[in-house]
ChimeraX commands (.cxc) that place a marker at each C-alpha (Angstrom):
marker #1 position -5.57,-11.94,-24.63 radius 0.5
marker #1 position -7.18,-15.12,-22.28 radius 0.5
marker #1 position -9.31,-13.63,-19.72 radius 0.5
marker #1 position -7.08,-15.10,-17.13 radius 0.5
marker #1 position -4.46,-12.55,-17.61 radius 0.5
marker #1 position -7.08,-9.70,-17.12 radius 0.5
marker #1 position -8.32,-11.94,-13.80 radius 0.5
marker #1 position -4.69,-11.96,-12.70 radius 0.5
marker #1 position -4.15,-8.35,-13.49 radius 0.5
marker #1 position -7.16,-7.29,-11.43 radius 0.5
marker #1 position -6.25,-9.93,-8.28 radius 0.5
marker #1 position -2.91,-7.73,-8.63 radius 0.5
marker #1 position -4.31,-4.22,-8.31 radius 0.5
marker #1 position -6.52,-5.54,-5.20 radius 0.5
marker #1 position -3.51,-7.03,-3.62 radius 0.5
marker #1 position -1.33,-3.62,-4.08 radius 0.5
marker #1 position -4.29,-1.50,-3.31 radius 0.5
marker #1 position -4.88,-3.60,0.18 radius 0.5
marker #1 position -1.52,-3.75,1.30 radius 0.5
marker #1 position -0.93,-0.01,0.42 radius 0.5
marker #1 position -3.91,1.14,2.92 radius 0.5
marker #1 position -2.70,-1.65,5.42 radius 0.5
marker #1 position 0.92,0.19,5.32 radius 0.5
marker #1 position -0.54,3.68,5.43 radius 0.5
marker #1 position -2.88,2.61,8.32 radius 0.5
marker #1 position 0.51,1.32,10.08 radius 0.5
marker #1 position 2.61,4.58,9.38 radius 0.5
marker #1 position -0.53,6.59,11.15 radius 0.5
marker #1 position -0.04,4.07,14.16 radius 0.5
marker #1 position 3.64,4.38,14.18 radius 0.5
marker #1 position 3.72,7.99,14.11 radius 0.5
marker #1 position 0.72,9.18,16.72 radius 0.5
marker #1 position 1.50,6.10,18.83 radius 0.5
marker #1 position -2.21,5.01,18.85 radius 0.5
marker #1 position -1.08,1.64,20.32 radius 0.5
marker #1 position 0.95,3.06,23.22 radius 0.5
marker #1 position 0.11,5.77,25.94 radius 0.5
marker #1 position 3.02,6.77,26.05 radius 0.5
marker #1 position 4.76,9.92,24.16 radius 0.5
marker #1 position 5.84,8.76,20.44 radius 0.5
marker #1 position 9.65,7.95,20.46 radius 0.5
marker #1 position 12.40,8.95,17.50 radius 0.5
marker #1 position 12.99,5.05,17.02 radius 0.5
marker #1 position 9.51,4.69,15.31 radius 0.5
marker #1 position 10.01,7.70,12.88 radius 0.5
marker #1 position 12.28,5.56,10.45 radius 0.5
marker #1 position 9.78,2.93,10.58 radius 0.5
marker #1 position 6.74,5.15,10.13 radius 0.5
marker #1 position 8.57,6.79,7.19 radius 0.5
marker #1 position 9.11,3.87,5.36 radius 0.5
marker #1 position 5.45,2.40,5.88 radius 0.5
marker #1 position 4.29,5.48,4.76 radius 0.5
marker #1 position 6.64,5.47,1.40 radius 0.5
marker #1 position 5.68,1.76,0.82 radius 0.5
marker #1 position 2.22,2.40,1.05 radius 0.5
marker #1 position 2.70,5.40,-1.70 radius 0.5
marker #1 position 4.30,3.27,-3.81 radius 0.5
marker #1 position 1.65,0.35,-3.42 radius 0.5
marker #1 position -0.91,2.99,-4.65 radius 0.5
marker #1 position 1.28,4.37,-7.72 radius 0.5
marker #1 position 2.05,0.34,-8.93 radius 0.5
marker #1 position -2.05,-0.44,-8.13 radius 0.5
marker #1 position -2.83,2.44,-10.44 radius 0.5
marker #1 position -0.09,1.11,-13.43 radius 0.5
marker #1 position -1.25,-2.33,-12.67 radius 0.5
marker #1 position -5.00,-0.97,-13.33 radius 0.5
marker #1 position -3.51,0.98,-16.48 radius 0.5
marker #1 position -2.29,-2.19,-17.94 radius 0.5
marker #1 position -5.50,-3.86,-17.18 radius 0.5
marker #1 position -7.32,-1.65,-19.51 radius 0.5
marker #1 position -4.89,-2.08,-21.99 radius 0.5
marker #1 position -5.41,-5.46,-21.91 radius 0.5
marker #1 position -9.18,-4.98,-23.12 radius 0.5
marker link #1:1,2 radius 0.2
marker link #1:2,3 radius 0.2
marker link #1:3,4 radius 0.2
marker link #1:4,5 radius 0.2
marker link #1:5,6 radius 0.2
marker link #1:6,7 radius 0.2
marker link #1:7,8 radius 0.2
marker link #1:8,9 radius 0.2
marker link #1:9,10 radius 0.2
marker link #1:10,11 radius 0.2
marker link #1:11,12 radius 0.2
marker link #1:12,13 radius 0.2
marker link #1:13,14 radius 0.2
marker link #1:14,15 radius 0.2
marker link #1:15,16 radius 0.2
marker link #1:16,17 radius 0.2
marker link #1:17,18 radius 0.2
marker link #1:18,19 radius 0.2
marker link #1:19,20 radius 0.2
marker link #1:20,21 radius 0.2
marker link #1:21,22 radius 0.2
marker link #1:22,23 radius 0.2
marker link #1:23,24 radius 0.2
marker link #1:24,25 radius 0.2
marker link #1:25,26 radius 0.2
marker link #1:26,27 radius 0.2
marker link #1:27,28 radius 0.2
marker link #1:28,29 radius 0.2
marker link #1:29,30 radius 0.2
marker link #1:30,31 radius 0.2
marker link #1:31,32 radius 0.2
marker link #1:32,33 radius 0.2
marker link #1:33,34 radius 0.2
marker link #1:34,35 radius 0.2
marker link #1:35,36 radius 0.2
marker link #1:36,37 radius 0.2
marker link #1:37,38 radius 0.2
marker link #1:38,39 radius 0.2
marker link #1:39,40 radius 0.2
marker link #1:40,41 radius 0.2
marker link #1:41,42 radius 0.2
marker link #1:42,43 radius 0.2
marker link #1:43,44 radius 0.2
marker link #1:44,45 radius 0.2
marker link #1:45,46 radius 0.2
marker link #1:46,47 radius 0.2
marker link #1:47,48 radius 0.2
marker link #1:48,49 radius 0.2
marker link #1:49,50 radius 0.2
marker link #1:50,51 radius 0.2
marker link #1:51,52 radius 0.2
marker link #1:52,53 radius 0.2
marker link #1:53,54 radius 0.2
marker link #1:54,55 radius 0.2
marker link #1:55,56 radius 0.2
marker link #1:56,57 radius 0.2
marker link #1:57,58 radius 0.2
marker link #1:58,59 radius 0.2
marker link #1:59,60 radius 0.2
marker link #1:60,61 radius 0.2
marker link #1:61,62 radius 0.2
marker link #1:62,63 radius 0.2
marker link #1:63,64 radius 0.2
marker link #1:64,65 radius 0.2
marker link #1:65,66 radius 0.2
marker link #1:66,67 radius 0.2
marker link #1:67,68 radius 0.2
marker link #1:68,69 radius 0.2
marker link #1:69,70 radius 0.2
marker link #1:70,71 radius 0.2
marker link #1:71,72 radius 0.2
marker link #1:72,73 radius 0.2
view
């Protein structure tokens, strides 16, 4: 395979990997309310819930992405 596919595939798995600490660093912000002083609402729960799945699933595709990677070699 051309190198570039094995630069692509490992611009991919720092992209997922990134984004799935920047959602999991917004679901802990959603859920203890770190930006407000006030008490944490129910309307941020759904919210929180979903960061906090997307940011799960960002990890689970960064580790297949990396998987493919080394297949690549």
């Amino acid at each position: 395979m051309p190198p570039i596919f094995k630069a692509l595939a490992s611009i991919t798995v720092w992209v997922l990997f990134l984004v799935g600490w920047d959602m999991l660093f917004g679901a802990y912000f959603r859920i203890f309310g770190v930006t407000s002083l006030g008490p944490i609402s129910t309307s941020e729960w759904p919210s929180a819930t979903l960061c906090f799945t997307g940011a799960i699933a960002c990890f689970i595709l960064s580790v297949c992405a990396m998987k493919l990677r080394k297949m690549l070699e």
